[in-house]
C-alpha positions as CSV (number, residue, x, y, z in Angstrom):
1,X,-16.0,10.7,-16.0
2,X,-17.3,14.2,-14.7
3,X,-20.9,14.9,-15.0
4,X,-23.5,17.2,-13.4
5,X,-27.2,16.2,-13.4
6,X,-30.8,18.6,-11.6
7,X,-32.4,16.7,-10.1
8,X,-35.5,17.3,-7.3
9,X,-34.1,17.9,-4.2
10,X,-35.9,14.9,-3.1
11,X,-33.2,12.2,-4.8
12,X,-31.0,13.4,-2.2
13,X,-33.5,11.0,0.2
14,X,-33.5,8.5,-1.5
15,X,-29.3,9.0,-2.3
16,X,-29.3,8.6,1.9
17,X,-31.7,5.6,2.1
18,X,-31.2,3.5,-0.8
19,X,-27.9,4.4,-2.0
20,X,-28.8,5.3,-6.1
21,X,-31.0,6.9,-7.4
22,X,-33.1,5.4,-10.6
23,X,-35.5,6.7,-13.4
24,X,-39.1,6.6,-12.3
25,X,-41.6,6.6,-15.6
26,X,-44.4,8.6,-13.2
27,X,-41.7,11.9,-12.5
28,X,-41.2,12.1,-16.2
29,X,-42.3,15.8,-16.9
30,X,-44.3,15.5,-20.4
31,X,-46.0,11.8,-21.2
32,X,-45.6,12.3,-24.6
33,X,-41.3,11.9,-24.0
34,X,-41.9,7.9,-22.8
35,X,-41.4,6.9,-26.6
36,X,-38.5,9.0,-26.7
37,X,-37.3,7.6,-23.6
38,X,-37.9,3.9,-24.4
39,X,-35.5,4.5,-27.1
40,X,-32.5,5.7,-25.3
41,X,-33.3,2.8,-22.7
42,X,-33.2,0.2,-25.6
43,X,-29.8,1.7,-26.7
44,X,-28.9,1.8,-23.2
45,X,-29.6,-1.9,-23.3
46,X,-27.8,-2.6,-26.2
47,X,-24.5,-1.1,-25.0
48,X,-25.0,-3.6,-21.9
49,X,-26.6,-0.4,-19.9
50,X,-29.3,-2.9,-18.0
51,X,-32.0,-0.1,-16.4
52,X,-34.2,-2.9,-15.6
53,X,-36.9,-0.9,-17.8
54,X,-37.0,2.2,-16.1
55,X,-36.0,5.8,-17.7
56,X,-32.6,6.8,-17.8
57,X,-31.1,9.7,-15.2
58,X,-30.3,12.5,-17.1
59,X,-26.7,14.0,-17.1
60,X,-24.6,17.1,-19.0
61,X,-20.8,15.9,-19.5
62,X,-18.1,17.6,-17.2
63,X,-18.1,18.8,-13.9
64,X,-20.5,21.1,-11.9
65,X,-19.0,24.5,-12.8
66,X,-21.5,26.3,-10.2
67,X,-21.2,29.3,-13.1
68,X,-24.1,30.5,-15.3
69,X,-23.7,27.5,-18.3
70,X,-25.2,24.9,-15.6
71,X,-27.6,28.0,-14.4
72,X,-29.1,28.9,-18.1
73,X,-28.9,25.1,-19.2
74,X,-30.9,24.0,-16.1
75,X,-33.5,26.8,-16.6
76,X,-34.0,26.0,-20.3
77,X,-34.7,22.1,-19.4
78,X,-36.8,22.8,-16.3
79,X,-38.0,26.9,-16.6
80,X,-37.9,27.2,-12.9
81,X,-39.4,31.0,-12.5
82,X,-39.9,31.7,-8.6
83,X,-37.8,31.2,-5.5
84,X,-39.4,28.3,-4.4
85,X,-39.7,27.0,-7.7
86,X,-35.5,27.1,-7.4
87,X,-35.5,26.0,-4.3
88,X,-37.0,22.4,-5.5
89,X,-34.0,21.6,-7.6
90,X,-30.3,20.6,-6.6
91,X,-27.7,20.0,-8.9
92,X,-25.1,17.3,-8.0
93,X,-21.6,16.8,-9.2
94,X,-20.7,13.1,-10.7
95,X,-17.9,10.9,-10.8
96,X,-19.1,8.1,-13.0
97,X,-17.3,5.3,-14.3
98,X,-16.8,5.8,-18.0
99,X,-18.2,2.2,-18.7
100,X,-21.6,3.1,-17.2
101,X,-22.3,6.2,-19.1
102,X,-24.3,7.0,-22.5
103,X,-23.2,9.8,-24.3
104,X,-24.8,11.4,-27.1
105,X,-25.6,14.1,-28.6
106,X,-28.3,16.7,-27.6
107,X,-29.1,18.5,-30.8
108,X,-29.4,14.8,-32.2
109,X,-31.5,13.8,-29.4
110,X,-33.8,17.3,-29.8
111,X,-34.6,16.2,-33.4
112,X,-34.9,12.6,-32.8
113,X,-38.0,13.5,-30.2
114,X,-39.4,15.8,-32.8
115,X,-39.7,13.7,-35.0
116,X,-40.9,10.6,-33.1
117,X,-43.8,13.5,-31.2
118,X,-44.6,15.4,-34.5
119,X,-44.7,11.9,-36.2
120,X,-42.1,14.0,-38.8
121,X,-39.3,12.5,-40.8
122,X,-37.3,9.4,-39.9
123,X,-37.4,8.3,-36.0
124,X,-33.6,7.0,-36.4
125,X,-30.9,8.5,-34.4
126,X,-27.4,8.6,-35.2
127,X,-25.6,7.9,-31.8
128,X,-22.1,9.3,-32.4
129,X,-20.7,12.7,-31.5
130,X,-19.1,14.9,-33.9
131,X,-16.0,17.3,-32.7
132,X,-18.1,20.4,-32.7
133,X,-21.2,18.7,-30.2
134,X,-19.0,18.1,-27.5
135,X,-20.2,21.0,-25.9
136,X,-23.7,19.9,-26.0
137,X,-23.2,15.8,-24.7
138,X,-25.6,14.6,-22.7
139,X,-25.5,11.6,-20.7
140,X,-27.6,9.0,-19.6
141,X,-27.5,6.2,-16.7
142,X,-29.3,3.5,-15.7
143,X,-28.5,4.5,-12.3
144,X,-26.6,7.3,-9.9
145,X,-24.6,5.2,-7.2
146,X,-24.4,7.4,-4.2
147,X,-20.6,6.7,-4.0
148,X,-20.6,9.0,-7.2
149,X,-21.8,12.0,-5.9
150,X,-18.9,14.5,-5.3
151,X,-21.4,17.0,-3.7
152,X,-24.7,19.1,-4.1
153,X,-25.8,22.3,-4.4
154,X,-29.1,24.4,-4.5
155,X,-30.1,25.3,-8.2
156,X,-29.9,28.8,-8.6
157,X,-30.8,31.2,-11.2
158,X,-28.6,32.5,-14.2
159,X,-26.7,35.7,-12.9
160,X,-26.2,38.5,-16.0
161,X,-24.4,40.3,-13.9
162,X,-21.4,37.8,-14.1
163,X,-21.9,37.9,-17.7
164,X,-21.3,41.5,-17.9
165,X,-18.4,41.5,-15.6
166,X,-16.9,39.0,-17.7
167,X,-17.4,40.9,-20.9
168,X,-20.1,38.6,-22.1
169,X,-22.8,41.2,-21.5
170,X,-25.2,43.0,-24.7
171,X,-24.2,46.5,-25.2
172,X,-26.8,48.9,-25.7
């Protein structure tokens, strides 16, 4: 299965010296997500996912398209605003075995968090994927095998001008 994950461009280290890279509950961005996170690792876990407790790695189903949908969905997870800020980031191109994979859907998961972090509604999540969420499947792993890493590239920033080019642009 094709998938595209950003990660910091520090994985690619430890890609290189340990061969996978693994969730890490200190490089999780906001605390308040662990809950959250506990509960896609349990459902990991009972779909025979084993992450040996640790978070999952996140992932976006299909391939690394290099265009502006990995751009704008990469700057509204990680709101990189500077150069350097950019330059932190790499985004690598998966080939994962389908058996190793969660999928699942992201507006799902969105209100699933809320409610477990706003302490609103029912904290149950409906795993499955209807037709019209494909386009927004996430995917989560217990691990990235280095083996599964078709390449990587530098995270950079959403370009309008290919959107306007394209005929996707705002007229005035």
């Amino acid at each position: 299965m094709r998938l595209w994950t950003v990660q910091h461009r520090a994985v690619l280290t430890s890609l290189e010296d340990a061969g996978e890279l693994v969730g890490d509950w200190d490089r999780i961005m906001a605390g308040n997500y662990r809950a959250c996170y506990e509960e896609m690792v349990a459902e990991m876990a009972r779909r025979g996912l084993d992450s040996e407790g640790r978070p999952p790695v996140w992932a976006w189903a299909g391939p690394d398209t290099g265009d502006n949908g990995v751009a704008l969905a990469a700057e509204m997870l990680l709101c990189p605003q500077t150069p350097e800020e950019y330059a932190r980031y790499v985004v690598l191109d998966l080939d994962v075995p389908d058996e190793v994979v969660l999928l699942s859907s992201y507006g799902r998961w969105n209100d699933f968090m809320y409610a477990i972090i706003m302490g609103e509604g029912s904290p149950d999540m409906d795993w499955a994927i209807d037709r019209e969420e494909l386009d927004e499947t996430q995917a989560c792993l217990a691990r990235v095998a280095a083996g599964w890493v078709l390449g990587a590239r530098p995270l950079e920033p959403f370009r309008p001008e290919e959107e306007e080019a394209e005929g996707g642009g705002v007229s005035s």
